[in-house]
C-alpha positions as CSV (number, residue, x, y, z in Angstrom):
1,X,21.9,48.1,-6.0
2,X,24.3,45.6,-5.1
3,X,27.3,45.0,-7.7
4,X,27.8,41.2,-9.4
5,X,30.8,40.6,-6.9
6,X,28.8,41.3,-3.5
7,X,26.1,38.8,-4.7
8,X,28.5,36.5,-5.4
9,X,30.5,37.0,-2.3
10,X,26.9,36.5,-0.7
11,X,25.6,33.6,-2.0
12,X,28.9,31.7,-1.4
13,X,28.6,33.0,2.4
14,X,24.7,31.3,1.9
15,X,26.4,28.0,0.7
16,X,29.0,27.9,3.7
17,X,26.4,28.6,5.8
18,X,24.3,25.7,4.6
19,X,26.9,23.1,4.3
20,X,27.6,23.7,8.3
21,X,24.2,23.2,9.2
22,X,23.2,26.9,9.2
23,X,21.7,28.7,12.1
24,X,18.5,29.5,13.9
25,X,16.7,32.5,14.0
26,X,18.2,33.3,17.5
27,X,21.8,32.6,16.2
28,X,22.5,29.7,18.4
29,X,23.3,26.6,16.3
30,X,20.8,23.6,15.7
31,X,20.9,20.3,18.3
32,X,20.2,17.1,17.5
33,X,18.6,14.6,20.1
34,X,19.6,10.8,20.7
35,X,18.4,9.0,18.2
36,X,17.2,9.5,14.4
37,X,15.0,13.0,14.2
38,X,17.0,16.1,14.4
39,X,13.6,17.8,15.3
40,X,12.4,19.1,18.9
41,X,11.4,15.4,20.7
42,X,7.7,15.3,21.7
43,X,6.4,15.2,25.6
44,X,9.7,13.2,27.4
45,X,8.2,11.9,30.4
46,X,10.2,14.2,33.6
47,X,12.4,12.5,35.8
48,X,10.6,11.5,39.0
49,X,12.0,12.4,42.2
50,X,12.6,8.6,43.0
51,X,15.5,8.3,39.9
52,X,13.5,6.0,38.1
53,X,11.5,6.8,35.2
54,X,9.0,3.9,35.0
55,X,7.7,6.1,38.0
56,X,6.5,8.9,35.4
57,X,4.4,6.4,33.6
58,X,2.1,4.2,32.9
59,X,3.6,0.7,32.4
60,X,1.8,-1.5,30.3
61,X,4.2,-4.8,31.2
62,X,6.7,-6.7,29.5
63,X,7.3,-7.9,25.8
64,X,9.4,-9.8,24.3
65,X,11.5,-9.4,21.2
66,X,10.8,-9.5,18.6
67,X,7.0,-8.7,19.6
68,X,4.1,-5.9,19.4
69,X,2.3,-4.1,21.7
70,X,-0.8,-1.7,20.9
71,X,-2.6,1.0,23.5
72,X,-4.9,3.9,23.5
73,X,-4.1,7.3,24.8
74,X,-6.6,8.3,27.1
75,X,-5.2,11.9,28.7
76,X,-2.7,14.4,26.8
77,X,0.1,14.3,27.3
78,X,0.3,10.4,28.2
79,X,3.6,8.4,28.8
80,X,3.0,4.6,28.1
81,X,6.1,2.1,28.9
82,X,7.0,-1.3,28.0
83,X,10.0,-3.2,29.1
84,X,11.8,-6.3,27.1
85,X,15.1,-8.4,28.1
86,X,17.7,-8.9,25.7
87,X,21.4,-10.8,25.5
88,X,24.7,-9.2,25.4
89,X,25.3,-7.5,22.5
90,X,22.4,-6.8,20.9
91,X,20.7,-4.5,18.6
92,X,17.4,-3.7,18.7
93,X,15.0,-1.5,16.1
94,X,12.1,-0.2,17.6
95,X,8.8,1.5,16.2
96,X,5.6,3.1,16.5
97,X,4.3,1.5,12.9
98,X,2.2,2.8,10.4
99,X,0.1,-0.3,10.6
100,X,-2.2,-0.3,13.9
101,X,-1.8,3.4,15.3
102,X,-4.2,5.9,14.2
103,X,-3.7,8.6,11.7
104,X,-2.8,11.9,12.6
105,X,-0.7,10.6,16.1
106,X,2.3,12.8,16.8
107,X,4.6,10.1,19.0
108,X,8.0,10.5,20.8
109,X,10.0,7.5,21.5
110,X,12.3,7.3,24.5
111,X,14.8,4.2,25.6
112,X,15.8,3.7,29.6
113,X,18.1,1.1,31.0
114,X,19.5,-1.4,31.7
115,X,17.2,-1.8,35.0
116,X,19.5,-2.0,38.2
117,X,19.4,-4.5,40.4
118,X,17.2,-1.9,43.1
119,X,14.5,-2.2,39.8
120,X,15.4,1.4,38.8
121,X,15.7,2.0,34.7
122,X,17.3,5.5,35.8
123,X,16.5,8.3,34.1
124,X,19.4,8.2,31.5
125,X,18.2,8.1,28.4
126,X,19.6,5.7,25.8
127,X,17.8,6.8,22.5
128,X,15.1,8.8,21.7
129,X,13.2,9.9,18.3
130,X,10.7,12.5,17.6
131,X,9.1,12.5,13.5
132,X,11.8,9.1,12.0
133,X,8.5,6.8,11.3
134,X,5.9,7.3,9.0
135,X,4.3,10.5,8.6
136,X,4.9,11.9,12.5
137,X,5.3,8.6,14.2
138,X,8.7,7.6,15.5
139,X,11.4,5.1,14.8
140,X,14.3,4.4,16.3
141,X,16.0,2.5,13.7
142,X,19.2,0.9,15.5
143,X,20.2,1.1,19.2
144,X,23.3,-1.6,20.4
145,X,22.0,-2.7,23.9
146,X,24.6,-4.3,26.3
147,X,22.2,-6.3,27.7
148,X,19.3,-6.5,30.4
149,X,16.2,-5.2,30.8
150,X,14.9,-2.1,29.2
151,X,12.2,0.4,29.2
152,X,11.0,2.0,26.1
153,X,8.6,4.8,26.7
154,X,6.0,6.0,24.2
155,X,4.7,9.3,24.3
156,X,2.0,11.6,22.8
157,X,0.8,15.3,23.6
158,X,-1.9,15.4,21.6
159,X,-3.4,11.6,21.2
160,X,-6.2,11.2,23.2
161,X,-8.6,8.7,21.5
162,X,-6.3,7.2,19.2
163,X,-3.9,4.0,19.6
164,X,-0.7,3.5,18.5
165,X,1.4,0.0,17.9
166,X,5.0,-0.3,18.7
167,X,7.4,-3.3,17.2
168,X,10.2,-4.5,18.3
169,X,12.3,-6.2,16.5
170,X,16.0,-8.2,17.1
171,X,18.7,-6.9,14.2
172,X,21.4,-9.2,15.5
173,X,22.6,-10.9,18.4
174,X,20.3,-13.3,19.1
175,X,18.5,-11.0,21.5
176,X,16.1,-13.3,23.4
177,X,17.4,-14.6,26.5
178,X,17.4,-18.0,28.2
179,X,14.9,-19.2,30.6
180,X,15.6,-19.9,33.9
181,X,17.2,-23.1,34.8
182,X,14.8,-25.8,36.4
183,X,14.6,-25.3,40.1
184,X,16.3,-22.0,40.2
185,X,15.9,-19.8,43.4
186,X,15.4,-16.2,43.2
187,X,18.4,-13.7,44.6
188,X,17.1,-12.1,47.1
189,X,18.5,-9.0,48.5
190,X,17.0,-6.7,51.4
191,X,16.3,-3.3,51.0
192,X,14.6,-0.6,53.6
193,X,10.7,-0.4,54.1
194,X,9.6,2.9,53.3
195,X,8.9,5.5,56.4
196,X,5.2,4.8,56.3
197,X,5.4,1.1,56.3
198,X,8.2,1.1,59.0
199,X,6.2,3.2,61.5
200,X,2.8,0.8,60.5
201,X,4.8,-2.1,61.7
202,X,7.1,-1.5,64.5
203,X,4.3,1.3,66.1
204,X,1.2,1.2,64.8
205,X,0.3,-2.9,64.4
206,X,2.2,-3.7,68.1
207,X,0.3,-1.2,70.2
208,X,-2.8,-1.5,68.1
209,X,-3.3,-5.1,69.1
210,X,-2.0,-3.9,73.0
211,X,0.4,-6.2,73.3
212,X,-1.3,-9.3,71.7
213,X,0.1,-9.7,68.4
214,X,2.8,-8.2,66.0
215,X,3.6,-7.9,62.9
216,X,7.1,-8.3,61.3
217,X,8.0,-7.6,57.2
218,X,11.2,-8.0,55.4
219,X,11.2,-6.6,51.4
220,X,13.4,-7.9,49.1
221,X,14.3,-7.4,45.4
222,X,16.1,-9.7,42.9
223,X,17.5,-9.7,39.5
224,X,16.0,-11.2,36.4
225,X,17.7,-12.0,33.0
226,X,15.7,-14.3,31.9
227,X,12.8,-14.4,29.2
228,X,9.8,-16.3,31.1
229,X,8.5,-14.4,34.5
230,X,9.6,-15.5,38.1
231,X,7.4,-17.7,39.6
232,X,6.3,-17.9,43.3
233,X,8.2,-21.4,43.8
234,X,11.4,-19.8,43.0
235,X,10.5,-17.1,45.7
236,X,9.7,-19.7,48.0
237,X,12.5,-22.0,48.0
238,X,15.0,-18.9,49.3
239,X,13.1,-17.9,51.9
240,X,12.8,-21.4,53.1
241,X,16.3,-21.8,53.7
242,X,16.4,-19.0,55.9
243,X,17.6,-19.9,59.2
244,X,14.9,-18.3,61.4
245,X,12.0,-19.9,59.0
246,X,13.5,-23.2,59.9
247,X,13.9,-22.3,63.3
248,X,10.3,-21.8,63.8
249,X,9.4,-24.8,61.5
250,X,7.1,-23.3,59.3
251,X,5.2,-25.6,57.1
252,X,3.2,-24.6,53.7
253,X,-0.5,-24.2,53.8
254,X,-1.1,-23.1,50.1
255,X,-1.5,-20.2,47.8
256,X,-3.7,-17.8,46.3
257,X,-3.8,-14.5,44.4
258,X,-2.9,-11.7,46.5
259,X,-6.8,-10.2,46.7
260,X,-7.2,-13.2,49.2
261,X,-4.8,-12.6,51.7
262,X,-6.4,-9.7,53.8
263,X,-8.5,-12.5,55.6
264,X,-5.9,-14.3,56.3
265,X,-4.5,-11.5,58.4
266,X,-5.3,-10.5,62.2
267,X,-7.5,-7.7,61.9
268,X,-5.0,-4.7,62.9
269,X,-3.6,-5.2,59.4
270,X,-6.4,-4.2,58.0
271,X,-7.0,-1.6,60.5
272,X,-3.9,0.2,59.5
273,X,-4.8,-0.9,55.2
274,X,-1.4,-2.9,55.3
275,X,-2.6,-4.8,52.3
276,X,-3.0,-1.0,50.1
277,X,0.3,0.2,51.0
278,X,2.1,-2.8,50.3
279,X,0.2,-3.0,46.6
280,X,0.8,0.8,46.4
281,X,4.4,0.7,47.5
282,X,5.7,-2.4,45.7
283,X,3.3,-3.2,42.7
284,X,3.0,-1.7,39.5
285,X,-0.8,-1.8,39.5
286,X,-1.4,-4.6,36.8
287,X,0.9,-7.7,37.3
288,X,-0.5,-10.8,39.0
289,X,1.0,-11.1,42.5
290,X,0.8,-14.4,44.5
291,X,1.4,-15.3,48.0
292,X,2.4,-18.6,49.4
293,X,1.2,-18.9,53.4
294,X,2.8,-21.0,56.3
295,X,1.9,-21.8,59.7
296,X,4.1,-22.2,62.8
297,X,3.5,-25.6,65.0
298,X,5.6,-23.9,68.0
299,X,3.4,-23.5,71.2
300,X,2.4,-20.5,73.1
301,X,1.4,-18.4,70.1
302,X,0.1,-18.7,66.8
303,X,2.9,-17.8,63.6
304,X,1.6,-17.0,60.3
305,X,3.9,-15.8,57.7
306,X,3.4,-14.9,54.1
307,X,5.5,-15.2,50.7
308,X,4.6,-12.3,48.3
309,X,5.7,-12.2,45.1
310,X,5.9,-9.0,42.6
311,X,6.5,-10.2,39.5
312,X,6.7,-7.9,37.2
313,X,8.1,-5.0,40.1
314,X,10.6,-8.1,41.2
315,X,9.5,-7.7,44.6
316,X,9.4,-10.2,47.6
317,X,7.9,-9.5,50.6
318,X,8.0,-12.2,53.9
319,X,5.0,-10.7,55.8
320,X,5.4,-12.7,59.5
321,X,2.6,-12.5,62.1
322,X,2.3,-13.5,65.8
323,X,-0.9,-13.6,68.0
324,X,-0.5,-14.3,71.6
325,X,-2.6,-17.0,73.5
């Protein structure tokens, strides 16, 4: 039996204990995320190979703030993402609400960003909440944003067949950027085709066509802070002011959806699937890409080249084409 002054000397070491945070059953002390919940956060997607993390899910496009967005889990776990653009300064709540997601959904909530000018979020995590919302749904109440574009990543282990809504909403700073000015031209800057694509042009297109045709294709990338989406004029009216486009004295001959370009192509393009591996390598799988065409009037051959615009991936591609007489 213990005596009065050992149970008191015990339940003071209890109270210590307590006020500290206390300890797990394994002795380590307790951590606590980013973010609101000091629980265990649900199903973060894992960093892709590539650095970016919109790579490890399924992006569902861009909203802006304040603004909604509902979807339905369809494979456990599942890793939806949504960017938004905000101003300098400003604070953000974000959350999977009560109203519109089923009941029952277990969520995690995970912020990314800003987005680089290469189009990589990173894999840095900015915030993240596990069980803050309504029953096990997360919040993350208050998150000061320097400015960009963001990716917000909401995940479930367990919610196949139901939906979930998340909200966004601006606490102060304004938050909403600026369109883009009237006549503004994109900033393009080069980057390196990938392996695949660089052997399918300099090897496979040339000696496919034996010598009679060839195939040349630049990529580009560009920032965006602005609210509305790029549009395939502003794409167009850089590459037109490139020297060697006004060399050859390319002139426009319309544009049309992307799903209407493979005609336009000489057939080894299609022999080698150019057309899949440029949607595979530079689109996100949902936005609406464009192409603007040109022809060359310079004898002794026949010059086709092609704008492509990425919207949403804030890709360009200038896909060039020669076919010998």
């Amino acid at each position: 039996m213990r005596s009065p002054l050992l149970k008191s000397c015990l339940v003071m070491l209890m109270a210590v204990a307590t006020a500290c945070g206390g300890v797990s059953e394994t002795g380590e002390a307790p951590t606590s995320p980013v973010g609101e919940s000091t629980q265990a956060v649900l199903y973060p997607p894992a960093a892709p190979t590539s650095g970016n993390i919109l790579d490890s899910t399924t992006y569902m496009g861009r909203v802006n703030v304040p603004g909604s967005i509902q979807a339905q889990y369809t494979t456990s776990p599942q890793y939806f993402s949504i960017s938004f653009q905000v101003r300098p300064s400003s604070t953000v709540k974000l959350e999977v609400t009560h109203l519109g997601s089923s009941m029952y959904l277990d969520t995690g909530l995970f912020l990314y960003g800003p987005r680089q000018a290469n189009g990589s979020y990173g894999t840095t995590l900015l915030a993240q909440d596990d069980d803050s919302g309504y029953g096990e749904l997360s919040r993350i109440s208050s998150v000061n944003l320097a400015g960009g574009e963001y990716l917000v990543v909401v995940s479930s282990g367990s919610g196949v067949g139901k939906q979930f809504r998340l909200q966004m909403d601006c606490l102060a700073g304004g938050c909403v950027s600026a369109p883009a000015p009237s006549g503004y031209a994109l900033q393009l800057q080069g980057e390196a085709l990938t392996p695949a694509l660089e052997e399918t042009m300099n090897e496979d297109v040339y000696w496919g066509c034996e010598g009679a045709c060839n195939g040349w294709l630049t990529a580009y990338h560009f920032p965006w802070p602005y609210t509305d989406q790029p549009t395939l004029a502003m794409a167009t009216r850089t590459v037109e002011q490139q020297a060697h486009f006004q060399t050859l004295g390319y002139q426009g001959t319309g544009t049309f959806p992307y799903a209407n370009l493979e005609p336009r192509l000489l057939p080894i393009f299609s022999t080698y699937d150019v057309p899949e591996q440029l949607l595979a390598t530079y689109g996100n799988g949902t936005e609406n890409v464009q192409v603007a065409s040109y022809a060359s009037p310079v004898q002794g051959s026949d010059f086709n080249l092609f704008v492509i615009l990425f919207p949403e991936s804030r890709k360009v591609l200038v896909l060039e084409q020669e076919h010998f007489w």
